[in-house]
SELOVEX-127524 format. One line per 8 residues: their letters; for each residue x, y, z of C-alpha. Coordinates in Angstrom, 2 decimals, padded with zeros to 5 digits. Layout:
N
a> X/Y/Z  ...
//
This chain:
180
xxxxxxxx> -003.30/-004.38/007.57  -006.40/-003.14/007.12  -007.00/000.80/005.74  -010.36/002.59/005.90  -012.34/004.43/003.25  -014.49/007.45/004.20  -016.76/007.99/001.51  -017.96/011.48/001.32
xxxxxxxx> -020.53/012.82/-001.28  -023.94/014.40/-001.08  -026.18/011.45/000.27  -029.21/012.26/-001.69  -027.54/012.61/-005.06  -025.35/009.62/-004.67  -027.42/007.22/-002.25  -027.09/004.46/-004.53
xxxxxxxx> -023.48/004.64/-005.70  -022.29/005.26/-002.09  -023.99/001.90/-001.33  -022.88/-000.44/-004.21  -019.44/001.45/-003.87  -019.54/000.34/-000.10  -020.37/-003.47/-001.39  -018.22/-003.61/-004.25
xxxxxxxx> -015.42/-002.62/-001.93  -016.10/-005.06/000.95  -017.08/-007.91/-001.38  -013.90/-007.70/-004.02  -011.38/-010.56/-003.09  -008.47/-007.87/-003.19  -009.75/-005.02/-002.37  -011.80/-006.11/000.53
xxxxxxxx> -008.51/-007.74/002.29  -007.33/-004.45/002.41  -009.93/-001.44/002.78  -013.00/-001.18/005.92  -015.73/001.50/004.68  -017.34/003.71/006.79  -021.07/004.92/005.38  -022.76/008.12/007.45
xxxxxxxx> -025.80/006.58/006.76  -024.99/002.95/008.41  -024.21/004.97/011.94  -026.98/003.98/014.50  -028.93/006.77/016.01  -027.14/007.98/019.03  -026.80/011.32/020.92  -023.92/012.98/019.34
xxxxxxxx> -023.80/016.08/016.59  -023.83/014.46/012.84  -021.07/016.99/012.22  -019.27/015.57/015.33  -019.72/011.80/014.19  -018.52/012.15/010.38  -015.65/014.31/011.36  -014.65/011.94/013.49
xxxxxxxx> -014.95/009.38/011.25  -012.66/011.37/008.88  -009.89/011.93/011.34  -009.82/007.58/012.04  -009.97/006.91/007.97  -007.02/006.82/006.40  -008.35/007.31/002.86  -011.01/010.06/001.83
xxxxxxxx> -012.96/008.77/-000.87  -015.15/012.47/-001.90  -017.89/011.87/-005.17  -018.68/015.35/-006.14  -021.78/015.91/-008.61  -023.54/019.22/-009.30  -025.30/019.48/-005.57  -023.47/021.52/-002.72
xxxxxxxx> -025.53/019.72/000.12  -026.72/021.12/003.11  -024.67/023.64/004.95  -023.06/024.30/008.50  -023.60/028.05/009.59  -020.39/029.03/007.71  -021.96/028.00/004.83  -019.45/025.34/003.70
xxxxxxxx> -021.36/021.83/003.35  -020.80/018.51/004.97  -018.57/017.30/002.08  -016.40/020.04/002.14  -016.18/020.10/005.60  -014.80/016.46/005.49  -012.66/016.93/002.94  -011.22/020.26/004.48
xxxxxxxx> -010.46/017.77/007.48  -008.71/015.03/005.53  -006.30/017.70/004.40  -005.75/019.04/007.68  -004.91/015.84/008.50  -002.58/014.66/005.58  -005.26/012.10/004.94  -004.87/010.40/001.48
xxxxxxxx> -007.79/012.36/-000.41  -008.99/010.13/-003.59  -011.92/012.27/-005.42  -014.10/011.29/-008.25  -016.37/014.33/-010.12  -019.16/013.81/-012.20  -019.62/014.97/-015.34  -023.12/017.15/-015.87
xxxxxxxx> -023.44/020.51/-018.04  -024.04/022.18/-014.90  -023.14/022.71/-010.90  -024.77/024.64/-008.27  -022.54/027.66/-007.63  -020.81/026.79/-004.69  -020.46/023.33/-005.85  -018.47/024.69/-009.23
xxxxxxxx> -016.16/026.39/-006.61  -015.47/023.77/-004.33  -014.88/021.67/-007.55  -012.29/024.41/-008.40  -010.52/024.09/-004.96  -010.36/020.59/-005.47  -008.88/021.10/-008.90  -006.26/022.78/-007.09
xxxxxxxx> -005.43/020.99/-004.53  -005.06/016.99/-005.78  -005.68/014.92/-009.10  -008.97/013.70/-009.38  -010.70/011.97/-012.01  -014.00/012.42/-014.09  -016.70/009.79/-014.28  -019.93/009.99/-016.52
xxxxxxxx> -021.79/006.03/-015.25  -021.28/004.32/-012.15  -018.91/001.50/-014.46  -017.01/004.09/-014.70  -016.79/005.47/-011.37  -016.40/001.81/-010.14  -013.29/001.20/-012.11  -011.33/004.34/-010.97
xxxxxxxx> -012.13/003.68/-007.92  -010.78/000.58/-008.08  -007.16/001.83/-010.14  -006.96/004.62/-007.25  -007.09/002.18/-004.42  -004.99/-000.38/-006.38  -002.46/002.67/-007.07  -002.58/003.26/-003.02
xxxxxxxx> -001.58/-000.12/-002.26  001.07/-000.35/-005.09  002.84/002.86/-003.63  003.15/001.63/-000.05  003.83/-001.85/-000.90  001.48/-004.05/000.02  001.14/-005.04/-003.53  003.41/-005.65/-005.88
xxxxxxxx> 003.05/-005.38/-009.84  006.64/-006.35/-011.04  007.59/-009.87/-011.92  009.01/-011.97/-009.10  012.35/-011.63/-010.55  012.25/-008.03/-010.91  011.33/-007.18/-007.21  013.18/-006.03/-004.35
xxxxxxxx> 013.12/-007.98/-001.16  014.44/-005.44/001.17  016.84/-006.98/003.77  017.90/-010.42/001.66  021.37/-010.50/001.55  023.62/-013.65/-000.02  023.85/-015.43/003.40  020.34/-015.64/003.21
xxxxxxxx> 020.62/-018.68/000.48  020.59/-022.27/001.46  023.10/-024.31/-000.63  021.06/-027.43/000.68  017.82/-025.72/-000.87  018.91/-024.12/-004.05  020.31/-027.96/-004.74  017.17/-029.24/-004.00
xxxx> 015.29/-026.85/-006.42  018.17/-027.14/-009.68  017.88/-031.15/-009.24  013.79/-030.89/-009.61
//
């Protein structure tokens, strides 16, 4: 099973996290078994609306991944920005929403507020470096896998096996095993 990460921030204030994000993601041996990442800026040019394509995008992910930093980005004529937009989306669509906010001193207005809403809404988490950021990503989507059990983080002995009843045992085998 394979789940896949939208990754939603302003592009020009996080172009380089978004990328080494994308690469840590697809290159680590766990987490890359598990999560696809769509990047806006890996789309090839094509005749469709940019608001179109990443809202799209956000209804097939099943994870939200939003980096907020003191920019608001660009706006639609409502006035809400591309990374709100997609995030408004993911909740519309109870889409898992997973957001990271930088620390700075200070945020454009509108930024502060959607910051606020975001407060609200789900826990997120603070980072100051990319190391940072890089690690809580990784706990989040570790955290996500751990609560819908496709990972498991209790000793062998301790886990449930769902289904395994006592006829399930071999005689013949566990022989085998207490004689080695």
């Amino acid at each position: 099973m394979s789940f896949k990460i939208f990754i939603s921030s302003v592009q020009k204030e996080f172009a380089k996290e978004r990328k080494w994000l994308a690469d840590y993601i697809r290159k680590d041996a766990i987490l890359g078994r598990f999560f696809d990442v769509f990047l806006f800026e890996e789309v090839p040019a094509q005749e469709r609306n940019a608001a179109g394509v990443y809202l799209d995008e956000v209804a097939e992910s099943d994870i939200y991944l939003g980096i907020l930093g003191s920019l608001y980005g660009n706006v639609n004529a409502k006035g809400v920005s591309a990374t709100e937009q997609e995030y408004n989306e993911a909740g519309k669509r109870h889409k898992e929403r997973i957001c990271f906010v930088l620390k700075v001193d200070k945020r454009e207005q509108k930024q502060e507020r959607f910051v606020e809403k975001v407060n609200a809404e789900i826990v997120r988490k603070s980072f100051s470096t990319y190391d940072v950021l890089r690690t809580a990503v990784y706990a989040a989507l570790a955290n996500f896998l751990v609560s819908r059990e496709y990972i498991n983080v209790l000793p062998f002995d301790a886990s449930k096996n769902a289904g395994i009843t006592l006829k399930d045992l071999s005689i013949t085998k566990i022989r085998s095993f207490v004689k080695t």
